[in-house]
N, CA, C and O atoms as a CHARMM CRD file, in Angstrom:
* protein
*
  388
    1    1 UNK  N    102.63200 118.63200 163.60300 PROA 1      0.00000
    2    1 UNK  CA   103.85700 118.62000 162.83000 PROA 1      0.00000
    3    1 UNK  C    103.66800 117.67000 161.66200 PROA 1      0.00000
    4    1 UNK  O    103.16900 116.55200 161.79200 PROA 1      0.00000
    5    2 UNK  N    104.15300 118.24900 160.35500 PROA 2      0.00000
    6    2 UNK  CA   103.89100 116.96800 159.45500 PROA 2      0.00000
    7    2 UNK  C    104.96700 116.07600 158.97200 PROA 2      0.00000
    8    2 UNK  O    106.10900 116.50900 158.82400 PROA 2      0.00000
    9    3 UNK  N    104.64700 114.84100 158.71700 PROA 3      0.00000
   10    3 UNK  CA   105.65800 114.11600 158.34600 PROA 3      0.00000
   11    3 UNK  C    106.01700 114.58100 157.05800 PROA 3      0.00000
   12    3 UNK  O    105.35900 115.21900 156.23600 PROA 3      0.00000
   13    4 UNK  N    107.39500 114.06600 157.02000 PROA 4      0.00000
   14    4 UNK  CA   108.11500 114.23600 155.74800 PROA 4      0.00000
   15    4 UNK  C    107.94100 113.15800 154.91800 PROA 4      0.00000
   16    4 UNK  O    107.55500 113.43900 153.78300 PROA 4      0.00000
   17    5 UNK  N    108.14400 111.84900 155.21100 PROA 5      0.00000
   18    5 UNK  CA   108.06200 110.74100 155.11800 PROA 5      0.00000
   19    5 UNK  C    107.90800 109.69600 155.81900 PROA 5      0.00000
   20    5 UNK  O    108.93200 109.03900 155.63600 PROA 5      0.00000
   21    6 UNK  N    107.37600 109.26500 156.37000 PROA 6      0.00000
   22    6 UNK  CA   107.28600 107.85900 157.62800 PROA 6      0.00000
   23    6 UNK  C    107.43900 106.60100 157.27000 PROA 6      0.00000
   24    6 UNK  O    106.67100 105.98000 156.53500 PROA 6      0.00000
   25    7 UNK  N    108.37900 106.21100 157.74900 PROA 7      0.00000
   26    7 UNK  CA   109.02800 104.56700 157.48900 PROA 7      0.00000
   27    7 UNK  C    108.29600 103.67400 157.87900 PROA 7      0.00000
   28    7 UNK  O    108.27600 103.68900 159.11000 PROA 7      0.00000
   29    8 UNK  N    107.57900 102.77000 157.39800 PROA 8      0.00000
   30    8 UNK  CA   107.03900 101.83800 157.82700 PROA 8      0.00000
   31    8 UNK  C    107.51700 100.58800 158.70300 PROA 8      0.00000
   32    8 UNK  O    106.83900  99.80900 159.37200 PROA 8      0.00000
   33    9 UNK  N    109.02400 100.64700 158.47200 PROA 9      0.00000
   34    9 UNK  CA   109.12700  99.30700 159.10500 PROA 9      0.00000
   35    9 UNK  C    110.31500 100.55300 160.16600 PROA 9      0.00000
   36    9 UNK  O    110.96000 101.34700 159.48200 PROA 9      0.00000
   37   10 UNK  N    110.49700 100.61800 161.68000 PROA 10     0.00000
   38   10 UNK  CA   110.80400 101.23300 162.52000 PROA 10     0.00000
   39   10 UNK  C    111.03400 100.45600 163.69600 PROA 10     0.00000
   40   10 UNK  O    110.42600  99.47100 164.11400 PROA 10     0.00000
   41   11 UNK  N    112.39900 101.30900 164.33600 PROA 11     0.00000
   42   11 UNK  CA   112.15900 100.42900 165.50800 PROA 11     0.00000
   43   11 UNK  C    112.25100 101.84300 166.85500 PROA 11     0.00000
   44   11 UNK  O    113.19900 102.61700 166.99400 PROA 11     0.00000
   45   12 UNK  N    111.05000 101.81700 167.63000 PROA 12     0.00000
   46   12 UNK  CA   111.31500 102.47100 168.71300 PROA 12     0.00000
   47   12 UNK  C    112.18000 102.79800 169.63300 PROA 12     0.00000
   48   12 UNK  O    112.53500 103.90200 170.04700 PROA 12     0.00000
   49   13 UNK  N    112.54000 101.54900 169.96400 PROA 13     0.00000
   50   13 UNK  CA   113.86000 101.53600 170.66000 PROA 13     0.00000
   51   13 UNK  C    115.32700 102.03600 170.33000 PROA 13     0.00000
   52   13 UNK  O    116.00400 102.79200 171.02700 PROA 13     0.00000
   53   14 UNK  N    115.67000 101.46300 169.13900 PROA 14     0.00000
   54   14 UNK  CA   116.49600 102.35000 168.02000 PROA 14     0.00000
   55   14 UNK  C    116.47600 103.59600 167.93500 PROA 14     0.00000
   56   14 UNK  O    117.44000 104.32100 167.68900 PROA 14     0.00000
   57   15 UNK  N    115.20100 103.96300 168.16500 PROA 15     0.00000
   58   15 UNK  CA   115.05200 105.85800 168.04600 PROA 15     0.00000
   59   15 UNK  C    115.41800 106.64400 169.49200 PROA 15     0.00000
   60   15 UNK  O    115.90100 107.74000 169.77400 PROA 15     0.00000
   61   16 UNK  N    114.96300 105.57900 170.19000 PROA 16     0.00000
   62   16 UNK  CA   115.17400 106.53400 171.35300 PROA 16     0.00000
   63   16 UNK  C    116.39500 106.46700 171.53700 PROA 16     0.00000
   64   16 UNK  O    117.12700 107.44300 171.70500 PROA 16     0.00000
   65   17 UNK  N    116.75400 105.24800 171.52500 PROA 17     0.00000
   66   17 UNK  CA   118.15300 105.20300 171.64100 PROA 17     0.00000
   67   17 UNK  C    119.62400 106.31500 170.70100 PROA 17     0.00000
   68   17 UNK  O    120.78900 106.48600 171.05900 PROA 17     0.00000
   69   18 UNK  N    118.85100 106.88300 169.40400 PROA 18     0.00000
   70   18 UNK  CA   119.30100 107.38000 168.63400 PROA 18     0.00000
   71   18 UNK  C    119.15300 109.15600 169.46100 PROA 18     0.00000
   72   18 UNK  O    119.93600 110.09100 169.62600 PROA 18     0.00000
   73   19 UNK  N    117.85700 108.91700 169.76400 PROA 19     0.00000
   74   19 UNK  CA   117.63400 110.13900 170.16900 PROA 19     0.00000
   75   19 UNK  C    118.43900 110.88200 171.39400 PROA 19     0.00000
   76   19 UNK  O    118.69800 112.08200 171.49400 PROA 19     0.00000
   77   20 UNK  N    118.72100 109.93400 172.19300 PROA 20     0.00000
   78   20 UNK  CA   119.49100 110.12900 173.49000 PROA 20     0.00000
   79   20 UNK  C    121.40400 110.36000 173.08200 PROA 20     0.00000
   80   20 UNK  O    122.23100 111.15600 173.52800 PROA 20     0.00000
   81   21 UNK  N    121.48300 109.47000 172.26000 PROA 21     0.00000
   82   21 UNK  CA   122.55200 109.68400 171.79600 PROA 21     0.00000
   83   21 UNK  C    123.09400 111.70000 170.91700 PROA 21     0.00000
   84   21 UNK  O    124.18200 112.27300 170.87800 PROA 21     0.00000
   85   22 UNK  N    121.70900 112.11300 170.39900 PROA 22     0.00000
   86   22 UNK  CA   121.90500 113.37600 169.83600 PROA 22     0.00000
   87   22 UNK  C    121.82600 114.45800 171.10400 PROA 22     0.00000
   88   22 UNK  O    122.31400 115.58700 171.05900 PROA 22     0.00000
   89   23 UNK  N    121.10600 113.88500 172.25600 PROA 23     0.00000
   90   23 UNK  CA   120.83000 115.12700 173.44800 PROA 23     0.00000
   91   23 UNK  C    122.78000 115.23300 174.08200 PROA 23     0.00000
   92   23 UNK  O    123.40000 116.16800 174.58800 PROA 23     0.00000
   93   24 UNK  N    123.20700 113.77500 173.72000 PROA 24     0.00000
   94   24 UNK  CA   125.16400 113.96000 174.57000 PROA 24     0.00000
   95   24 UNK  C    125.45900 114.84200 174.05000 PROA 24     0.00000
   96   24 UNK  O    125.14300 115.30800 172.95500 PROA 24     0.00000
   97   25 UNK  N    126.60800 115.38700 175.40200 PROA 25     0.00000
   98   25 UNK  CA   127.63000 115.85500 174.31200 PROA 25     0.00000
   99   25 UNK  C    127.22400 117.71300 174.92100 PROA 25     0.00000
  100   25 UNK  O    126.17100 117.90500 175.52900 PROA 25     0.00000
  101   26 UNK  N    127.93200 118.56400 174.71800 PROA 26     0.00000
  102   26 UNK  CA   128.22900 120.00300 174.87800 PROA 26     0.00000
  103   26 UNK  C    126.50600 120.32900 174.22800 PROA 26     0.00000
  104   26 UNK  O    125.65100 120.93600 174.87200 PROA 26     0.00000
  105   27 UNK  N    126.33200 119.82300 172.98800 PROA 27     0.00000
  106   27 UNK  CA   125.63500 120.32400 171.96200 PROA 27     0.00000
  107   27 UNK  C    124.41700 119.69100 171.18300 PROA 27     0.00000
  108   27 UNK  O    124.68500 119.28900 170.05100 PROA 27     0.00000
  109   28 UNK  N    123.48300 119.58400 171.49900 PROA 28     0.00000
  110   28 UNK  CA   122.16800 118.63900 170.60300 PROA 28     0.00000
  111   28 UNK  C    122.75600 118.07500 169.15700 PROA 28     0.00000
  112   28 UNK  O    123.80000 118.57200 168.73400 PROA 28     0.00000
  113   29 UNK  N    122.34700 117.44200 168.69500 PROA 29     0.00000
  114   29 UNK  CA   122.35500 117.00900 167.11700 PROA 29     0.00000
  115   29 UNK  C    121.53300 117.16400 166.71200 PROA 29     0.00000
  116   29 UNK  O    120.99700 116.18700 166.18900 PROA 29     0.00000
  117   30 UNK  N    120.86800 118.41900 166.65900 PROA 30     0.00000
  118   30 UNK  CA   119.40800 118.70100 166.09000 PROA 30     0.00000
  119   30 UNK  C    119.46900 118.07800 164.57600 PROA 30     0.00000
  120   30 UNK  O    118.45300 117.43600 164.31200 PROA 30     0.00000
  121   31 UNK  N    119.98500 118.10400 164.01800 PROA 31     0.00000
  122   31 UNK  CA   120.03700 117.11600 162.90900 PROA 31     0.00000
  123   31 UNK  C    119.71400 115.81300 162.71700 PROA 31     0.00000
  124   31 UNK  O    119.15200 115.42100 161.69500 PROA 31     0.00000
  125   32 UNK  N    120.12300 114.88500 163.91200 PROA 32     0.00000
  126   32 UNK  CA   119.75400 114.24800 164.42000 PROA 32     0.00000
  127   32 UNK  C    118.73200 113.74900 164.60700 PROA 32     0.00000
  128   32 UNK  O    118.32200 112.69300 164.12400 PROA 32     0.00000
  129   33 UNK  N    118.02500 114.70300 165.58600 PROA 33     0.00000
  130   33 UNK  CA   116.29400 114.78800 166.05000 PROA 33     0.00000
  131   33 UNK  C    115.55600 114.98300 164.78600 PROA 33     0.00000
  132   33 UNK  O    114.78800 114.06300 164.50300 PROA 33     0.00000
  133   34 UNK  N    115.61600 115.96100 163.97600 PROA 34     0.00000
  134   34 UNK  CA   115.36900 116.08600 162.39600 PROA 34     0.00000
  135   34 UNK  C    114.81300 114.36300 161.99600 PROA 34     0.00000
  136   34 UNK  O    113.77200 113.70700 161.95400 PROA 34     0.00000
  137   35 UNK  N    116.32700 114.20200 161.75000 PROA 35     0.00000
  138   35 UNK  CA   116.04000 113.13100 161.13800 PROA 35     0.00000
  139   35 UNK  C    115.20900 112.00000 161.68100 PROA 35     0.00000
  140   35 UNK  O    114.74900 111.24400 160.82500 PROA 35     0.00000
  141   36 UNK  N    114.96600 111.77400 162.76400 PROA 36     0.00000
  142   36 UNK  CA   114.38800 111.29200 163.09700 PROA 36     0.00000
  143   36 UNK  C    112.97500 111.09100 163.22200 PROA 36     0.00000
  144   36 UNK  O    112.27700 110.27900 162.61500 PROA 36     0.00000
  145   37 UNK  N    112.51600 112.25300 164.41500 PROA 37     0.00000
  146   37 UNK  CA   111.29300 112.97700 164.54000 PROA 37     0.00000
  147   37 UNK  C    110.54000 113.67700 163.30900 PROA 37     0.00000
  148   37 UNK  O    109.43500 114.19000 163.48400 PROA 37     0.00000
  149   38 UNK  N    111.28900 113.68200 161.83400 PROA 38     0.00000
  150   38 UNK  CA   110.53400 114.05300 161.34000 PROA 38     0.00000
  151   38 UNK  C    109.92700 113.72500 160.19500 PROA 38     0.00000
  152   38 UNK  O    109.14000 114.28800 159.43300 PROA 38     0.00000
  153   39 UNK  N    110.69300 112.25600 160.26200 PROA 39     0.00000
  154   39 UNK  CA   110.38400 110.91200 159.36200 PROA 39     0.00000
  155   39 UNK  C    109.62700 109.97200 159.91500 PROA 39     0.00000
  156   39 UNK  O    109.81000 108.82600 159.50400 PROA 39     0.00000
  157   40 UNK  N    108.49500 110.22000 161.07500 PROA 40     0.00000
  158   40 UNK  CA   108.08800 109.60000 162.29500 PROA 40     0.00000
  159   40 UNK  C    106.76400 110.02200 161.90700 PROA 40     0.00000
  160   40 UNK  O    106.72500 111.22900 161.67000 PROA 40     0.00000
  161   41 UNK  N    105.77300 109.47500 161.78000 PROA 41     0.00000
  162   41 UNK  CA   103.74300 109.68500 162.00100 PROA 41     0.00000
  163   41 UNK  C    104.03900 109.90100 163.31100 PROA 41     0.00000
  164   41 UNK  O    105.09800 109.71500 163.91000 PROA 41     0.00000
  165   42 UNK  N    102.54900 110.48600 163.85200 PROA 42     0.00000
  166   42 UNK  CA   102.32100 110.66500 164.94700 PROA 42     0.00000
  167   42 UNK  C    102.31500 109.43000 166.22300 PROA 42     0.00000
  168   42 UNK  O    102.58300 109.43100 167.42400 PROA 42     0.00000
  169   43 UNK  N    101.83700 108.37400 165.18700 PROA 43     0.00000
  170   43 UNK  CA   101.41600 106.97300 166.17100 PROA 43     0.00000
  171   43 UNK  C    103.09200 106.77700 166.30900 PROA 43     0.00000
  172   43 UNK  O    103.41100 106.38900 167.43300 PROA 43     0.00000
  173   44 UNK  N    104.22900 106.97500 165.36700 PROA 44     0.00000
  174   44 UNK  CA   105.53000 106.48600 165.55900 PROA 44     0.00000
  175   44 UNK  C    106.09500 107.25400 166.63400 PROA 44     0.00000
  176   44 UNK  O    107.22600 106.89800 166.96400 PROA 44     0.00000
  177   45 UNK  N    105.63200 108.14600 167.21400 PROA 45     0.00000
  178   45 UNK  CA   106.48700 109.19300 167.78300 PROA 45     0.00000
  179   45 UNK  C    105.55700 108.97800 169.39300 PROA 45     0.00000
  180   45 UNK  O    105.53300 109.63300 170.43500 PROA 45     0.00000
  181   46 UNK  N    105.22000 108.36600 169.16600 PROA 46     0.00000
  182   46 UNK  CA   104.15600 108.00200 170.60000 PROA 46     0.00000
  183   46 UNK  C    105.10200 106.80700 171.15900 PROA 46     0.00000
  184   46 UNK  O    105.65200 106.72500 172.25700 PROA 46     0.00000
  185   47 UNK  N    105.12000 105.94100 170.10600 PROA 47     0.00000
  186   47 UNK  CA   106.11000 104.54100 170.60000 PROA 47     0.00000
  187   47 UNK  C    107.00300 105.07300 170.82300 PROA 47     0.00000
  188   47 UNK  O    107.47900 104.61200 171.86000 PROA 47     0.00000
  189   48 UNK  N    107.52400 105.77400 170.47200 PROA 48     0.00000
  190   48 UNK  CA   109.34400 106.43200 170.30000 PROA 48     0.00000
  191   48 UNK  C    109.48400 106.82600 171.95200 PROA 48     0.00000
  192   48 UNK  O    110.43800 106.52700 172.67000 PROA 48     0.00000
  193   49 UNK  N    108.43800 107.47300 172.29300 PROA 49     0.00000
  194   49 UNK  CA   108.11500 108.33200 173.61100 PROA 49     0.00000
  195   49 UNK  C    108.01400 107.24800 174.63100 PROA 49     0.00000
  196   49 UNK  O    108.67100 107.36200 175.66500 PROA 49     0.00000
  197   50 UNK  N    107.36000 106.35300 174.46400 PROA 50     0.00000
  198   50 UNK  CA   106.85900 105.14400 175.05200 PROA 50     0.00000
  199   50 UNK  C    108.48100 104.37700 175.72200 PROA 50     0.00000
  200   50 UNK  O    108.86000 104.08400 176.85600 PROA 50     0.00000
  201   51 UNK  N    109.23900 104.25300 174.02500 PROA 51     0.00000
  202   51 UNK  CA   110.43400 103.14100 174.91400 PROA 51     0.00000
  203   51 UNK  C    111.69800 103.99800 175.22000 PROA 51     0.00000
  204   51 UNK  O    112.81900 103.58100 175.51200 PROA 51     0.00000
  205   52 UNK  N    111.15500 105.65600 175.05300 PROA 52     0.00000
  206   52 UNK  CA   112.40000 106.32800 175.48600 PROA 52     0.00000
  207   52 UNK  C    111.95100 106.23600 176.86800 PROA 52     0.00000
  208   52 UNK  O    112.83000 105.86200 177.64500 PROA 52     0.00000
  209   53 UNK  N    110.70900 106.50100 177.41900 PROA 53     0.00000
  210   53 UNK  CA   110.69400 106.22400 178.96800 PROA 53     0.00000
  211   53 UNK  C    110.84200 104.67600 179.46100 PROA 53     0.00000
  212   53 UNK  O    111.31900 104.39200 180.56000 PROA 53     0.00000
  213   54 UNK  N    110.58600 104.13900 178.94000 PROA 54     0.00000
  214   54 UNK  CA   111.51700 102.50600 179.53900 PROA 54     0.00000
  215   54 UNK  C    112.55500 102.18400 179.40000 PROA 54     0.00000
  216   54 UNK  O    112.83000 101.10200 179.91800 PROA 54     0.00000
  217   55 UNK  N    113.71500 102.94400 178.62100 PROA 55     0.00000
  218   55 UNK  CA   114.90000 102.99800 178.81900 PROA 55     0.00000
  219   55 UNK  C    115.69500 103.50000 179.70500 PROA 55     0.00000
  220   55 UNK  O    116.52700 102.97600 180.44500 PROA 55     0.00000
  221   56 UNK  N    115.19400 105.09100 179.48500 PROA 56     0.00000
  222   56 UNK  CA   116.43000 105.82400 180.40600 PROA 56     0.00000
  223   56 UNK  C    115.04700 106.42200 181.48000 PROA 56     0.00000
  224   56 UNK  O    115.24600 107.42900 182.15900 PROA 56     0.00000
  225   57 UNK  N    114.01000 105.87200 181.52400 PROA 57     0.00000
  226   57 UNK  CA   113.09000 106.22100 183.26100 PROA 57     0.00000
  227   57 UNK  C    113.31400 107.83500 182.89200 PROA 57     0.00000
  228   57 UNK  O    113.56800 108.53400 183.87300 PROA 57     0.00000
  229   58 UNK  N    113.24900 108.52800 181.57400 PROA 58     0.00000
  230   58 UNK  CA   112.72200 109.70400 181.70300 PROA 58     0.00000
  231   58 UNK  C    111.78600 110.41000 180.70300 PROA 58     0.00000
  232   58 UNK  O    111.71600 109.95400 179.56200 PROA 58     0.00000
  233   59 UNK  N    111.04500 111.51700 181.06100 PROA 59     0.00000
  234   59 UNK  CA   109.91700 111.64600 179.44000 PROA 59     0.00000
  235   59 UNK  C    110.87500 112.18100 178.67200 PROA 59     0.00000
  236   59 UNK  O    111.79600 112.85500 179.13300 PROA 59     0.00000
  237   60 UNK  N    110.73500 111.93800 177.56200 PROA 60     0.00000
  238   60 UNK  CA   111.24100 112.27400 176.20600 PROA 60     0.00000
  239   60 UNK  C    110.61500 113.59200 176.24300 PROA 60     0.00000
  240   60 UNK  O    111.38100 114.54400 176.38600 PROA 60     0.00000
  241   61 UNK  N    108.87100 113.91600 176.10100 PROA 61     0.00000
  242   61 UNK  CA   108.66300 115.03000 176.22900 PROA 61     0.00000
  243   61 UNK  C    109.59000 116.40600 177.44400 PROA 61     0.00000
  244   61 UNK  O    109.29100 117.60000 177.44400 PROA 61     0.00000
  245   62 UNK  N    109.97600 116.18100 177.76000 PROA 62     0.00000
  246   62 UNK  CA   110.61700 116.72400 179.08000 PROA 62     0.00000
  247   62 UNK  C    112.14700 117.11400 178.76000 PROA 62     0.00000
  248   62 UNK  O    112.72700 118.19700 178.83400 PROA 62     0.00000
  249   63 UNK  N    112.54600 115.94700 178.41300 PROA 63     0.00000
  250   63 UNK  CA   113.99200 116.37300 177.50600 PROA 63     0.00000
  251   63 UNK  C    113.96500 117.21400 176.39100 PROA 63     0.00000
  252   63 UNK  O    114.81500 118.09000 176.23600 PROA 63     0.00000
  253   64 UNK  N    113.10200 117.02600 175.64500 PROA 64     0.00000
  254   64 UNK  CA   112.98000 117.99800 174.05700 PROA 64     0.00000
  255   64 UNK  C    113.10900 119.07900 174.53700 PROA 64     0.00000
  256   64 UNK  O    113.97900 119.84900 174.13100 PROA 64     0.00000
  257   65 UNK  N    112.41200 119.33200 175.35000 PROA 65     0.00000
  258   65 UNK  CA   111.86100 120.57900 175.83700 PROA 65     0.00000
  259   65 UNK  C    113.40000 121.22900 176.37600 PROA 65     0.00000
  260   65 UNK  O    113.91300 122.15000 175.74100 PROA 65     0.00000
  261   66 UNK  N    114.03600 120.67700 177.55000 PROA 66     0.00000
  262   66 UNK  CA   115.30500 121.47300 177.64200 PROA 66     0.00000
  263   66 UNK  C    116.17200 121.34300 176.42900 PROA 66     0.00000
  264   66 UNK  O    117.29200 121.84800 176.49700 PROA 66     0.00000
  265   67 UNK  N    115.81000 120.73800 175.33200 PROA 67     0.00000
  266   67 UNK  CA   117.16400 120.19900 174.74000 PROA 67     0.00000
  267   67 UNK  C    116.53000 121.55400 173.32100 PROA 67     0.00000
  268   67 UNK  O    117.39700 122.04300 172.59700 PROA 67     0.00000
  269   68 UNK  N    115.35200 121.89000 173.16700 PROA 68     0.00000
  270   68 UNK  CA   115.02100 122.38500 172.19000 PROA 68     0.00000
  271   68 UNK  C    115.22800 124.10300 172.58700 PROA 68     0.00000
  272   68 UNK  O    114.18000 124.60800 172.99000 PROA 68     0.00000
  273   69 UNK  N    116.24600 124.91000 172.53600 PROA 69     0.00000
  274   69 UNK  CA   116.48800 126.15600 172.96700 PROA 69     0.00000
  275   69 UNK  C    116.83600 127.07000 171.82300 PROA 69     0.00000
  276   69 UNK  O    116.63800 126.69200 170.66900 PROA 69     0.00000
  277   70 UNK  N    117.45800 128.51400 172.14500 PROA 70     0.00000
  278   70 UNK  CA   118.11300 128.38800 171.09500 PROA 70     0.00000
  279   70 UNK  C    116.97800 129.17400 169.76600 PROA 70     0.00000
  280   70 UNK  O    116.04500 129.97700 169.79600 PROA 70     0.00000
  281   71 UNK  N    117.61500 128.49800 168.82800 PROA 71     0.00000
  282   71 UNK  CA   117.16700 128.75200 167.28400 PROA 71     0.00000
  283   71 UNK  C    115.85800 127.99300 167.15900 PROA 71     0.00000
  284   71 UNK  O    114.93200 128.64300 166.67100 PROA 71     0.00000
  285   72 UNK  N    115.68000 127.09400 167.41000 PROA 72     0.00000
  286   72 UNK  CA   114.53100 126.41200 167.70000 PROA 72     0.00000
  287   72 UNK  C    113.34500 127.13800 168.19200 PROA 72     0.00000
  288   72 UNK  O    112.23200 127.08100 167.67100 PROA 72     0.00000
  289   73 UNK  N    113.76200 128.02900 169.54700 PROA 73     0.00000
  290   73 UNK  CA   112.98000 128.98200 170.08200 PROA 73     0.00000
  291   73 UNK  C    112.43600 129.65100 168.73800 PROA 73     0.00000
  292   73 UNK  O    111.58700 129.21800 167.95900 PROA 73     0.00000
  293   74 UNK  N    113.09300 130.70200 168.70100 PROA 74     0.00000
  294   74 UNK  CA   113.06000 131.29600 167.71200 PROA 74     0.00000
  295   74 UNK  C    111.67700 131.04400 166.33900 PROA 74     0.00000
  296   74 UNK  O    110.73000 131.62600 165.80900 PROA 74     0.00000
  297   75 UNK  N    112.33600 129.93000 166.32400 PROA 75     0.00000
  298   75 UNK  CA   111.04900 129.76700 164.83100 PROA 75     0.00000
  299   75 UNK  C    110.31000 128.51700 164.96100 PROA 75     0.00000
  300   75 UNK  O    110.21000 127.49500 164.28300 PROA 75     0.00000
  301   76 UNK  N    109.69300 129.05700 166.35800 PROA 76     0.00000
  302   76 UNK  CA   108.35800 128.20900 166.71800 PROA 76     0.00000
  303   76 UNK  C    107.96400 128.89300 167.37300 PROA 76     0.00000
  304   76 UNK  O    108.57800 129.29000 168.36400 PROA 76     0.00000
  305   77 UNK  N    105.97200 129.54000 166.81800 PROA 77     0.00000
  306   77 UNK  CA   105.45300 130.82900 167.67100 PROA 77     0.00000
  307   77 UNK  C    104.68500 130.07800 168.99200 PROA 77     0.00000
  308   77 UNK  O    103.46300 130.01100 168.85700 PROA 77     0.00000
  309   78 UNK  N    105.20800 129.53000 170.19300 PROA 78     0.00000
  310   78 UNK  CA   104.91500 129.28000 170.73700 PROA 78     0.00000
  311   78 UNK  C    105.84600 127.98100 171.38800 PROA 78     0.00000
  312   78 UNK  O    105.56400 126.78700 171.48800 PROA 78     0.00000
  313   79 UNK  N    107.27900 128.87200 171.85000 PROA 79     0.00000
  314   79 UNK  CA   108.52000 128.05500 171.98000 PROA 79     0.00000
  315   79 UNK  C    107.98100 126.88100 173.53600 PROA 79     0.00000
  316   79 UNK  O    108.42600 125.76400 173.79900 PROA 79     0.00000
  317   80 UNK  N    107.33500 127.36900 173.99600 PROA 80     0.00000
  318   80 UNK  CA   107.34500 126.30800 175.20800 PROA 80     0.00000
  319   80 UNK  C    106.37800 125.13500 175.60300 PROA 80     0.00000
  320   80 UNK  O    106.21100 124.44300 176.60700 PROA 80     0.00000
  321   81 UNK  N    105.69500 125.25200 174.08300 PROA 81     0.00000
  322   81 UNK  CA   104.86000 124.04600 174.02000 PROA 81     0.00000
  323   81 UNK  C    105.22700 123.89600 172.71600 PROA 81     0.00000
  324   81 UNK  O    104.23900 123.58800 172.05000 PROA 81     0.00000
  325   82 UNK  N    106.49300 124.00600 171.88400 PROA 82     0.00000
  326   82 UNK  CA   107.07300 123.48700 170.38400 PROA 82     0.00000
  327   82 UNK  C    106.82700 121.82100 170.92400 PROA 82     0.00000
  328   82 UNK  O    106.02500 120.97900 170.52000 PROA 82     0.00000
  329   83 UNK  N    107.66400 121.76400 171.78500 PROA 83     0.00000
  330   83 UNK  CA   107.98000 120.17100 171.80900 PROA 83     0.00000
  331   83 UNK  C    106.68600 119.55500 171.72300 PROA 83     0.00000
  332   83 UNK  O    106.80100 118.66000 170.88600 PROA 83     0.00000
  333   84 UNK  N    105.46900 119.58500 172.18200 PROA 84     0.00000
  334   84 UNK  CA   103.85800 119.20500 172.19400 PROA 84     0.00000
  335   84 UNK  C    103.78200 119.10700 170.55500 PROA 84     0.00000
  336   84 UNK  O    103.58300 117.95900 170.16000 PROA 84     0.00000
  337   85 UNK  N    103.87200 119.83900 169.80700 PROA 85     0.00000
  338   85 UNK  CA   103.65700 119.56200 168.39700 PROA 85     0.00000
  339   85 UNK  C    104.34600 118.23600 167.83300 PROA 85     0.00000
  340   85 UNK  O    103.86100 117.66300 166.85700 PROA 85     0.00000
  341   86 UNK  N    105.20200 117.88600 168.31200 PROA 86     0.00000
  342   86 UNK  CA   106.19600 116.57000 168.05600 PROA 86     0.00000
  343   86 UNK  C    104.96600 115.01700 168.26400 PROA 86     0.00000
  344   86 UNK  O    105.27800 113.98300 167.67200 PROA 86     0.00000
  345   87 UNK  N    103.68400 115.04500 169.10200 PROA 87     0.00000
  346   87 UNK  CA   103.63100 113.89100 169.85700 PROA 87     0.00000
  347   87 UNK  C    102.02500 114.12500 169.90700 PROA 87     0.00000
  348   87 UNK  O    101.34700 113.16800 170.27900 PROA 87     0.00000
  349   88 UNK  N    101.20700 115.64300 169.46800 PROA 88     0.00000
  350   88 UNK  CA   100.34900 115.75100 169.46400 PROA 88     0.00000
  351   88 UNK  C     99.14900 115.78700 167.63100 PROA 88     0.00000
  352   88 UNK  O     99.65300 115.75100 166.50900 PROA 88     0.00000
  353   89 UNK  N     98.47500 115.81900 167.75700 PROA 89     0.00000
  354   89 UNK  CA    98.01800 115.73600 166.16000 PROA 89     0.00000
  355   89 UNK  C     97.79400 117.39900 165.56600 PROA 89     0.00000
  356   89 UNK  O     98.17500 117.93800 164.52700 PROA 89     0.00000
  357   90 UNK  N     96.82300 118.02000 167.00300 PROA 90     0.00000
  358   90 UNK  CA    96.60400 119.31300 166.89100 PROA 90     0.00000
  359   90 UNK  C     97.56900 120.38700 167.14200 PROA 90     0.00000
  360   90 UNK  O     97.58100 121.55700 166.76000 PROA 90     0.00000
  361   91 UNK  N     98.34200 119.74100 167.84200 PROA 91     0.00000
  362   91 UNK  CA    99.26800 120.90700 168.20100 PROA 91     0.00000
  363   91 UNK  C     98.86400 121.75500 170.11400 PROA 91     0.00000
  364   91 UNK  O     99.00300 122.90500 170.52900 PROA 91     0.00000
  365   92 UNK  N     98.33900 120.43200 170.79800 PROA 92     0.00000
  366   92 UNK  CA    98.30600 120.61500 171.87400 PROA 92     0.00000
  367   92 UNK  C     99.08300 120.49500 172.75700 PROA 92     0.00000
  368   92 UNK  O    100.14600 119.90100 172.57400 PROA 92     0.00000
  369   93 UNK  N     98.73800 121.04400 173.97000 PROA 93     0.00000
  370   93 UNK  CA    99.68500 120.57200 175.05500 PROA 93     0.00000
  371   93 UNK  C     99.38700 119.42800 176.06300 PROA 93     0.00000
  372   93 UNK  O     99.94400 119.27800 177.15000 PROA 93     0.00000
  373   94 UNK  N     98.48800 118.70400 175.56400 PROA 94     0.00000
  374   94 UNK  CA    97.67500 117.81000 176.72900 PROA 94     0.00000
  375   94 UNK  C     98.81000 117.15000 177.01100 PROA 94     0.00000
  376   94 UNK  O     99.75500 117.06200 176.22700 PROA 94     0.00000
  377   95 UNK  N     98.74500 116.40100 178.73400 PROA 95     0.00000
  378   95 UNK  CA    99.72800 115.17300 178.71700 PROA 95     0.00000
  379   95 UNK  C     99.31100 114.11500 179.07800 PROA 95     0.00000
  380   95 UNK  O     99.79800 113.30600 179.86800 PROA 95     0.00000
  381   96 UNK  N     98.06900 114.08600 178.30300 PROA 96     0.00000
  382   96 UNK  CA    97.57700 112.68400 178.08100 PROA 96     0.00000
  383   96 UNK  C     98.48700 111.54400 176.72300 PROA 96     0.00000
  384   96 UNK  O     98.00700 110.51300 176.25200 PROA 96     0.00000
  385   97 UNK  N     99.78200 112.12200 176.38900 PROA 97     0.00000
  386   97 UNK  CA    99.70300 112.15500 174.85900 PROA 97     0.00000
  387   97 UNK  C    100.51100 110.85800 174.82200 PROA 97     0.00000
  388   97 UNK  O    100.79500 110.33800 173.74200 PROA 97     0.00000
């Protein structure tokens, strides 16, 4: 996935925390995740992953994944490893990541 722009000065925790805040609720804030995830390098989105599981004790990868349905499906050729592109460089599914 490529960045749009990546912020240099970031805070992980902030994101996840941001991020969890867009999964509440009836409805995602994919806008939200957007903004986030896609102003994020790869190394940023690793930390992001990192203190979303020391917060709420769950993978981030794991949530995207139910939280990414939908339209999302849709326009990603390969809807059930989309979320892997978020956290990987190649566009794998390893879960070493």
């Amino acid at each position: 996935m490529a960045t749009l722009l990546a912020l240099e000065d970031f805070s992980p925790g902030e994101d996840a925390m941001a991020l969890n805040k867009a999964f509440e609720g009836w409805s995602t804030d994919r806008k939200g995740m957007i903004r986030i995830l896609g102003h994020r390098n790869v190394d940023q989105r690793k930390q992001i992953r990192l203190a979303y599981q020391e917060i709420y004790q769950e993978d981030l990868n794991k949530k995207l994944k139910s939280e990414l349905l939908g339209d999302f499906e849709v326009v990603t050729p390969c809807p059930r490893k989309a979320w892997t592109f978020l956290f990987n460089r190649d566009g794998s599914a390893s879960q070493d990541v």
